[in-house]
N, C-alpha and C positions, 0 to 999 in steps of 0.2 A: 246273511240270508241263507235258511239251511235253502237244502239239495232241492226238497219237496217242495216248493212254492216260489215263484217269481210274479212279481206286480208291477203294475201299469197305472196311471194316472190318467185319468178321462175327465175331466173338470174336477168340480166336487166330488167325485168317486173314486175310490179306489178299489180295483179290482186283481186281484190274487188269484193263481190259477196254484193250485191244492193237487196234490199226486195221492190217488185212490189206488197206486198201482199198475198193474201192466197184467192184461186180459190174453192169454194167448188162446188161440184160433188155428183153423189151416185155411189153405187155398180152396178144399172144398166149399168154403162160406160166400162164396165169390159166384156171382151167378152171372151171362151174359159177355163174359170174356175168354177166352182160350188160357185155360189153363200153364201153358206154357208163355204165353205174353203178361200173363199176371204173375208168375214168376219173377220173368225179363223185370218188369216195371218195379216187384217190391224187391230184387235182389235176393230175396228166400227160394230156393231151391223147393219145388211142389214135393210135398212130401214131410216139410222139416215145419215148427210150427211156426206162427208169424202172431211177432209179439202188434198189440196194440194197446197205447197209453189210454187211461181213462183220470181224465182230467174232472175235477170240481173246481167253480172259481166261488170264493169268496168277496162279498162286496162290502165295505164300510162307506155310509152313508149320512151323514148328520146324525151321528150316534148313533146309527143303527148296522146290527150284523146279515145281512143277507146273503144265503146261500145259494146257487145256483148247482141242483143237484145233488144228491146226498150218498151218493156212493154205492160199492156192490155188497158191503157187510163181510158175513161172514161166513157163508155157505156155498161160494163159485168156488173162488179158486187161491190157493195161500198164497200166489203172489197180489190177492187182492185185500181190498176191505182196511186198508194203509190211514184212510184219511180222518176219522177222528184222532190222530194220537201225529198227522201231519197238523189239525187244526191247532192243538194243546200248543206243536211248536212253533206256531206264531203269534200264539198267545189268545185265540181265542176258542176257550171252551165250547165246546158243541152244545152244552147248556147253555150259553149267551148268544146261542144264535138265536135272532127276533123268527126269521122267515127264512122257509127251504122252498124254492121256486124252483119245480121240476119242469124239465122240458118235456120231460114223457115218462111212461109208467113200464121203463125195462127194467129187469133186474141190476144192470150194471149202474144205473142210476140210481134206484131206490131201495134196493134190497138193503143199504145201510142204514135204513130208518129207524131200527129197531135191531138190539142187542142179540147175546145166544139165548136171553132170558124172554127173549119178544116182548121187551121195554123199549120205553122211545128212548132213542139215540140223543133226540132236540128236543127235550123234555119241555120246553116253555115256547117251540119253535109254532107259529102258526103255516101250512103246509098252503102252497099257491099252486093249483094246478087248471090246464083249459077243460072250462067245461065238457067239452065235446071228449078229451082224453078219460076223464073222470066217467064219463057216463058207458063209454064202451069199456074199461077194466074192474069198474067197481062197481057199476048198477047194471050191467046190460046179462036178461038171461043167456043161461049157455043154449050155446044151437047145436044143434044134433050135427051139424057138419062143418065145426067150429075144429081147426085143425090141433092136434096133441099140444105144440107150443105154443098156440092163442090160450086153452083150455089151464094149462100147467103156469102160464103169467097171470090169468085172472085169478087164479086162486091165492099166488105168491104176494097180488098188487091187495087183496081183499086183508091177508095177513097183513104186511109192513105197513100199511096205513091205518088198521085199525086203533091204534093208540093216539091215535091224531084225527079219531072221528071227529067231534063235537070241535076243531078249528083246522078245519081244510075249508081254502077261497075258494070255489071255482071262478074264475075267471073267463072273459070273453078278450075279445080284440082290441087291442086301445090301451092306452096309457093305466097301468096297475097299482103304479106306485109312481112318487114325482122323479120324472128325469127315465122310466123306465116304461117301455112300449113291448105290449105283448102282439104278438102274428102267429099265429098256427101254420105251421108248415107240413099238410100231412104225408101220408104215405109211410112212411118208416112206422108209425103208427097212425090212429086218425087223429088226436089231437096234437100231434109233434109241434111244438111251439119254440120259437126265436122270441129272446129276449134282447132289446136294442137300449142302450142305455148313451144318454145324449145329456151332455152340458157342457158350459162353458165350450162351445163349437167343437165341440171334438164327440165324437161316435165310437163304439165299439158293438160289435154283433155276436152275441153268446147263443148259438147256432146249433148246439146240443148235438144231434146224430146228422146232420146233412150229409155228410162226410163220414166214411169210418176209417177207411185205407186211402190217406190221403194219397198216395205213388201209382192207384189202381184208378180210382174214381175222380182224380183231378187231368188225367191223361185221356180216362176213359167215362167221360158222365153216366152214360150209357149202364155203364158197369152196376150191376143191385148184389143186393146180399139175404142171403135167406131171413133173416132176423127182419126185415123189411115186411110188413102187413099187406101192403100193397106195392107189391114192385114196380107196377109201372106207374104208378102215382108218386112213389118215393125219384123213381130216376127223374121224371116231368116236375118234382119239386126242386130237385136237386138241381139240374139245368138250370130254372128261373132266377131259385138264389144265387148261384155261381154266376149269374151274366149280370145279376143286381149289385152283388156286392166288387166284382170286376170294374163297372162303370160309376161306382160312385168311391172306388179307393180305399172302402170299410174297414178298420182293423175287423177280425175275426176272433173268437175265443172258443174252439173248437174241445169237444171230449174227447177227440182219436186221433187229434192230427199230429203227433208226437206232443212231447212236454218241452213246453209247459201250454203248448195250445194255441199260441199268438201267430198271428201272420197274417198276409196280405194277398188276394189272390190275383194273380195275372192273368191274361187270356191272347192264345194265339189262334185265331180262328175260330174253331170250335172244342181247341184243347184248353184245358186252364193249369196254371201253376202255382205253388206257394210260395213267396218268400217273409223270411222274419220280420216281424212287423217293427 
């Protein structure tokens, strides 16, 4: 098993959690907690940068490749944009992937759509994204009081998608595919979608950004991050999921919760925890 990928069995599926790399950040990204206890909680010293994993999982299905999430490419940062050439070393070309099921339209998810050549990446891939996300980064006019980082991803989402005009799903709520249940979970953006995949009684929840600093915002829900569209809809999303996925036991398949992403959350009170699933 190389480095970059560890998998799990959920019935008929098999789901692979794929290393895009590692996003580093600071503690200014962290909104709503003291500076100094979001230290305490991530062990990084305010001031030093704070690495975060950026996970894609991979799903094989009755013959089929689907992807959840397609990476940050090749214009953030060199310790990113890893995950086509992690794909090659489990043997599936990113040409044979059927479907890239984005949870949402950031660049650390999607900006790997397309090469330095602005070619698709998933050349044969059909793109599944929730309506409502598609309609605010790809079709929604700019507003004069649309902030620098909404204005600067709708132009980036307008590019990395465009090679995959003519077979992008939008999608609504409800079962997408067999065994695989779509939910919009917004606030981090407005379409922010959970994808829930169920058979043979067993569950896993591919949760996309609930979560980014698992050590800050599992101690502290409360806790937003500027990359959030709507902070206080993202934190009130974030609460719901965490007390949902708490009380029913849900493995998790997280993009930032370190790699390979899996685990399980606890709850004490009003805190929650993770452990390996």
């Amino acid at each position: 098993m190389s480095a970059g990928q560890v998998t799990r069995q959920v019935g008929d599926f098999t789901v692979t959690a794929v290393s895009d790399g590692v996003l580093y950040t600071t503690h200014d990204v962290v909104l709503g907690v003291d500076k100094d206890d979001s230290a305490r909680l991530t062990g990084v010293p305010y001031g030093q940068q704070l690495p975060l994993d950026v996970n894609s999982f991979l799903i094989r299905h009755r013959g089929k490749l689907i992807l959840s999430d397609a990476g940050s490419g090749h214009t953030m940062q060199p310790t990113l944009g890893k995950l086509p050439q992690n794909l090659r070393a489990i043997g599936a070309d990113p040409a044979a992937i059927d479907i890239v099921m984005l949870t949402h339209l950031h660049s650390d998810h999607s900006l790997g759509l397309v090469d330095r050549e602005g070619r698709a990446v998933f050349p044969n891939a059909e793109l599944m994204v929730h309506e409502v996300e598609a309609a605010f980064w790809l079709d929604r006019t700019p507003q004069d009081n649309d902030s620098e980082r909404i204005t600067r991803n709708s132009k980036a989402q307008r590019t990395v998608t465009a090679p995959y005009r003519d077979r992008i799903r939008r999608i609504k709520d409800g079962e997408v595919l067999p065994g695989i249940t779509a939910t919009m979970r917004p606030g981090h953006t407005p379409g922010h979608t959970n994808w829930l995949i169920e058979s043979g009684g067993e569950r896993i929840l591919i949760w996309g950004d609930i979560v980014h600093l698992a050590s800050v915002q599992l101690a502290r829900p409360e806790a937003r991050l500027i990359y959030d569209v709507d902070t206080d809809l993202a934190a009130a999303t974030r609460a719901k999921v965490l007390d949902w996925v708490a009380d029913e036991r849900l493995t998790v398949a997280g993009a930032h919760i370190g790699f390979p992403g899996f685990g399980r959350v606890t709850r004490s009170g009003d805190r929650f925890a993770i452990e390996p699933a």
